[in-house]
ZADO-1210 file (C-alpha; in nm, 4 decimals, padded with zeros to 6 digits):
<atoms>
<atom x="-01.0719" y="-01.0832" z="-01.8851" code="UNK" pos="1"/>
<atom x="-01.2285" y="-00.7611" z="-01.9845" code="UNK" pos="2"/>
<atom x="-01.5429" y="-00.6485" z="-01.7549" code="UNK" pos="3"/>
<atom x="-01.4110" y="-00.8207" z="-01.4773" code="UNK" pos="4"/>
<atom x="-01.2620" y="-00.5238" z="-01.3238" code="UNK" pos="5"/>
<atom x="-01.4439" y="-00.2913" z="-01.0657" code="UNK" pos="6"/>
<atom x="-01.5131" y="00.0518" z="-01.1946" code="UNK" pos="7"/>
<atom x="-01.2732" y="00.3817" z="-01.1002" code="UNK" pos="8"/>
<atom x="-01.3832" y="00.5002" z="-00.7316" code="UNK" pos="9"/>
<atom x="-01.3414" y="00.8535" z="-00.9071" code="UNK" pos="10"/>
<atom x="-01.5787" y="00.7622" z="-01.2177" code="UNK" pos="11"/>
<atom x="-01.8511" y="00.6192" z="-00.9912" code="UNK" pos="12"/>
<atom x="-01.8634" y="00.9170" z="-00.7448" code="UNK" pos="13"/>
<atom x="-01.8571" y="01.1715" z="-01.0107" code="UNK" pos="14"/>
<atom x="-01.5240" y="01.3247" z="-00.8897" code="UNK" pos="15"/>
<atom x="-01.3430" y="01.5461" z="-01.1591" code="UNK" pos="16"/>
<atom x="-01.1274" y="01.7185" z="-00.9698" code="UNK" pos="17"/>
<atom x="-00.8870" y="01.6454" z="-00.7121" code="UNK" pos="18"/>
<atom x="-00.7453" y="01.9315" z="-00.4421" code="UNK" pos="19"/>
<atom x="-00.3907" y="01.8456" z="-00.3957" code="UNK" pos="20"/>
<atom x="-00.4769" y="01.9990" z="-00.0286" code="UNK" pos="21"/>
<atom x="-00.6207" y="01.7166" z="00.0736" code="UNK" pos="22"/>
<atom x="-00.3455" y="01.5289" z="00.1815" code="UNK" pos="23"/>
<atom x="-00.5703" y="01.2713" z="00.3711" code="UNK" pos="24"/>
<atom x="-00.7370" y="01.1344" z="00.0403" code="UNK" pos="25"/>
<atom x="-00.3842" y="01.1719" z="-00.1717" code="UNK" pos="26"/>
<atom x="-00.2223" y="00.9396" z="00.0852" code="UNK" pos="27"/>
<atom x="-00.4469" y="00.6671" z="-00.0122" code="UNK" pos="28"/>
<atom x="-00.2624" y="00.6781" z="-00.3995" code="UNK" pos="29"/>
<atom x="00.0814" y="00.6602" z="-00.2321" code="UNK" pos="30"/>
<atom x="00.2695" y="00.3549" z="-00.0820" code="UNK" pos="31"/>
<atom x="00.3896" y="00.3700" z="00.2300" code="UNK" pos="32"/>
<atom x="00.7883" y="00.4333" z="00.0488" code="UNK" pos="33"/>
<atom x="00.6109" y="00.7997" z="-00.0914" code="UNK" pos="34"/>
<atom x="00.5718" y="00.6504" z="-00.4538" code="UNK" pos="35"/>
<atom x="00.2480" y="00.6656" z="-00.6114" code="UNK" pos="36"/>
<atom x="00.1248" y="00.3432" z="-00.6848" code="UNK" pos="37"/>
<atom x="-00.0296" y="00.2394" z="-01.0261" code="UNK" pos="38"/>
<atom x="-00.3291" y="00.2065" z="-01.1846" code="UNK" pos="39"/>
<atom x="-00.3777" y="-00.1776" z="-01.1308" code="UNK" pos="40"/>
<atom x="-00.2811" y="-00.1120" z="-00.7470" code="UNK" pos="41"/>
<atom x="-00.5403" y="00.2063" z="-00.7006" code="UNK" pos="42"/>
<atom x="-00.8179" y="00.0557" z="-00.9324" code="UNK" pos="43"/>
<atom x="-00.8593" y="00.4397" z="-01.1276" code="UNK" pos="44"/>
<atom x="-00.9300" y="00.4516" z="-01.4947" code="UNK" pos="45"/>
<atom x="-00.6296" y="00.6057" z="-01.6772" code="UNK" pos="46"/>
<atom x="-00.8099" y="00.9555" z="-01.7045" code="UNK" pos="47"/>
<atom x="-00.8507" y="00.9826" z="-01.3192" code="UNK" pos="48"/>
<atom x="-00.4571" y="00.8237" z="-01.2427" code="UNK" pos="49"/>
<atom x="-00.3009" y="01.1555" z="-01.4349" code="UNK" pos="50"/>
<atom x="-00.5166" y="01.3739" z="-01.1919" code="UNK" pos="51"/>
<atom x="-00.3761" y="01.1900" z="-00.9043" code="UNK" pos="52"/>
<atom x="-00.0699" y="01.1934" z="-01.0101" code="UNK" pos="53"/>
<atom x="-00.0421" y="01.6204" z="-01.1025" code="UNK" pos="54"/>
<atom x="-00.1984" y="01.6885" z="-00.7757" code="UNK" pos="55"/>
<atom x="00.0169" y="01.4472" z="-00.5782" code="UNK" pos="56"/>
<atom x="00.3414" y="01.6067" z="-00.7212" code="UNK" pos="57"/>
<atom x="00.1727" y="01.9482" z="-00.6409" code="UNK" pos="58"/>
<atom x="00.1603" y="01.8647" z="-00.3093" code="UNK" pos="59"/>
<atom x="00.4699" y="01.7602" z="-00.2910" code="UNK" pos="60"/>
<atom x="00.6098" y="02.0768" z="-00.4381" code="UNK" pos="61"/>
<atom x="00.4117" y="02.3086" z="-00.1842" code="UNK" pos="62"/>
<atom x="00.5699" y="02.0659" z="00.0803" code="UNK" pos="63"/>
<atom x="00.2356" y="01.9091" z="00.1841" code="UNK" pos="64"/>
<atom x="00.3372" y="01.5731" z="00.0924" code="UNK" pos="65"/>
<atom x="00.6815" y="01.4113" z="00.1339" code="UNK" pos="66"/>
<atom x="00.9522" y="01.2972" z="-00.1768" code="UNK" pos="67"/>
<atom x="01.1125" y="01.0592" z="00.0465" code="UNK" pos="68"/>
<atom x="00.9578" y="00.7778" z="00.3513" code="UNK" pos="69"/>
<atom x="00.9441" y="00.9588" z="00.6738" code="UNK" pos="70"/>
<atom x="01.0515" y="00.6378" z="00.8988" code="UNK" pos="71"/>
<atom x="01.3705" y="00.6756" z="01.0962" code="UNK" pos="72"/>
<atom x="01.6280" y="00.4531" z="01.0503" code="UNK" pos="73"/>
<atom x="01.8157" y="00.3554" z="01.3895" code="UNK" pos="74"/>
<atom x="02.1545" y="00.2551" z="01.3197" code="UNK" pos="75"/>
</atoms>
């Protein structure tokens, strides 16, 4: 049902742009397997999802943020 859904966090605080430094707010877009989760999962409007998404893979590339799950696997 349109409407029904609650608005973007990001839209509703004004936020425009995102500092991929801030690992402590990015980690709230990512599951706990290091993917980024989805629009329907995060609740951001599509606008706002491709700025999580570019500054999530930049902190990945500057090593802030891990590619892979950092759990240990005991064998």
């Amino acid at each position: 049902m349109p409407g029904t859904d609650k608005p973007c966090h990001l839209c509703e605080y004004k936020i425009n742009y995102i500092d991929y430094k801030d690992t402590q707010f990015l980690r709230r877009f990512m599951s706990p397997h290091a993917k980024i989760l989805g629009r329907k999962r995060t609740g951001s409007c599509q606008k706002h999802q491709k700025v999580i998404t570019k500054a999530l893979k930049r902190a990945r590339h500057m090593a802030l943020l891990p590619f892979v799950p950092t759990t240990s696997r005991k064998n």
